[in-house]
N, C-alpha and C positions, 0 to 999 in steps of 0.2 A: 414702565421704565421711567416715565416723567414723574412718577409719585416719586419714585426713587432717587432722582433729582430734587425734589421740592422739599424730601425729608432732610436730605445731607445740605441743602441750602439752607433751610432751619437750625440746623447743627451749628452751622456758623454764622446763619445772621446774629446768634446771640452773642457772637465771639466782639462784644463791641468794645473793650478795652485796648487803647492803640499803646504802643510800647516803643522807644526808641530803640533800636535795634540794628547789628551790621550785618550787611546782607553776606557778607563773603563767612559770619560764623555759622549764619544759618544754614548754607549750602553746607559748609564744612561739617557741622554737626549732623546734616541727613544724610551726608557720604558716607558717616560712620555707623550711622543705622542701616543704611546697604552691605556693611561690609563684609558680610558672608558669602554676598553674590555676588560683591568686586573682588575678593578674592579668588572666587571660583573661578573665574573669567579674566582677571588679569587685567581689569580694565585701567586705565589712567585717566586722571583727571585734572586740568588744567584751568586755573582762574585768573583772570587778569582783572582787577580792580584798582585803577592805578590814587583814584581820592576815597580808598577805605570806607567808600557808601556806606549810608546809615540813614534807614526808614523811622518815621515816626508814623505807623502802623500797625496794620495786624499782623504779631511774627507768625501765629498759627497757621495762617492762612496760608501766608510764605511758602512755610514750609513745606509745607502740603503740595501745591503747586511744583518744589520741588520734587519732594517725593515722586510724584507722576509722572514728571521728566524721568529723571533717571533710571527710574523703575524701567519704564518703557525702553528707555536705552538699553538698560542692561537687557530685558526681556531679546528685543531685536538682535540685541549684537547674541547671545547666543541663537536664537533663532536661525541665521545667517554663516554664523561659525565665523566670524571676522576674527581675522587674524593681529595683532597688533591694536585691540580695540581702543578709542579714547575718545574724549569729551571734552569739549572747551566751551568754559562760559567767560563772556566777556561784560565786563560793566562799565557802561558809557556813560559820559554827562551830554547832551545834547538840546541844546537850548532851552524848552520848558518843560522836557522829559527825563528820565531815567531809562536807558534803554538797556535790556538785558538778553545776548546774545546767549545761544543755548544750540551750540551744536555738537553733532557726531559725524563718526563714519563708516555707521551701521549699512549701507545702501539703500537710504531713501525711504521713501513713502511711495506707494504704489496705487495709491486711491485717486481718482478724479473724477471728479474735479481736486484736488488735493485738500481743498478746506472743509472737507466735507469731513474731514475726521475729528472736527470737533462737535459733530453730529451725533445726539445718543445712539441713533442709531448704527453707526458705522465702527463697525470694529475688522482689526487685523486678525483677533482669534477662529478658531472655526467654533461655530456653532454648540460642537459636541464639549467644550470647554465651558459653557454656561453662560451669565451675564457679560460682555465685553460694551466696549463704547462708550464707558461708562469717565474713566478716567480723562482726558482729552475733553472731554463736554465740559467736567466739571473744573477743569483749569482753565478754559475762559470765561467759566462763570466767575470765580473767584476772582478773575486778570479784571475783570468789567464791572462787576457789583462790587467786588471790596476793596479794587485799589483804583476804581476809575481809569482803566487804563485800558489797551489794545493788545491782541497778541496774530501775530500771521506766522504763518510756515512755508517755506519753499525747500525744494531738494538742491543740494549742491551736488558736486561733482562725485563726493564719496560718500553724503549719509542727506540729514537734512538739517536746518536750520531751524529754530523756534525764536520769533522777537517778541518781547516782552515791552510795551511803553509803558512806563508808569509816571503820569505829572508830578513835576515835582512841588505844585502848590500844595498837593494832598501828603507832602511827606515833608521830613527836615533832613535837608544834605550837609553834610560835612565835609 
């Protein structure tokens, strides 16, 4: 499984071309590549970026990252059968960071130590579903190798939360 990380890290160490980019079209744009599976499920989705953020960065990478969020959202919230599903991402300016707030109210993470699900090894599928663990490893490799930044997760009261830091000397804010 670690080749299998080291291939898709390859995939994108080549992605070396940074782009100025706003982070709230990129989110927008992979909502709409979900959108079969937010229809199905009825999810909502909620952005608050009150300075219209804008990386000078890798948007691939971005993306990507998002992708696996939501993916995983959506996965859990049917999983779960959550009634009323939603998601809220919040974009903060906070001193010499860009923090990006990334939660639901799927009911949590169930794994503990809980950071451990950014472990390849550690997946929420069972077994008989194939490769899992895969996604979550590869969003803090991405969060730490290509944007120099941090990511934690903690459970709130209805789902979990995902924090994203990303310095902002390594990007250009607007």
């Amino acid at each position: 499984m670690q080749n299998t990380i080291d291939e898709f890290y390859s995939l994108y160490g080549k992605d070396t071309k940074k782009t100025h980019f706003h982070l709230i079209n990129v989110i927008n744009d992979v909502w709409g590549m979900l959108s079969s599976k937010v229809s199905a499920c009825e999810m909502k989705l909620h952005i608050k970026d009150l300075h219209n953020t804008q990386l000078y960065s890798y948007e691939h990478s971005f993306a990507h990252i998002m992708i696996i969020l939501m993916d995983n959202t959506l996965n859990a919230m049917k999983q779960c059968n959550i009634s009323n599903p939603h998601m809220s991402i919040e974009i903060l300016h906070e001193r010499d960071v860009i923090q990006l707030s990334f939660e639901d109210n799927c009911g949590g993470i169930s794994h503990d130590p809980i950071e451990s699900i950014f472990d390849v090894t550690t997946s929420s599928k069972p077994a008989s579903e194939g490769i899992g663990g895969l996604g979550l490893a590869i969003v803090k490799l991405l969060v730490t190798e290509k944007f120099g930044g941090t990511i934690s997760v903690a459970n709130t009261a209805q789902g979990v939360r995902f924090v994203l830091s990303i310095p902002k000397e390594l990007s250009t804010c607007y």
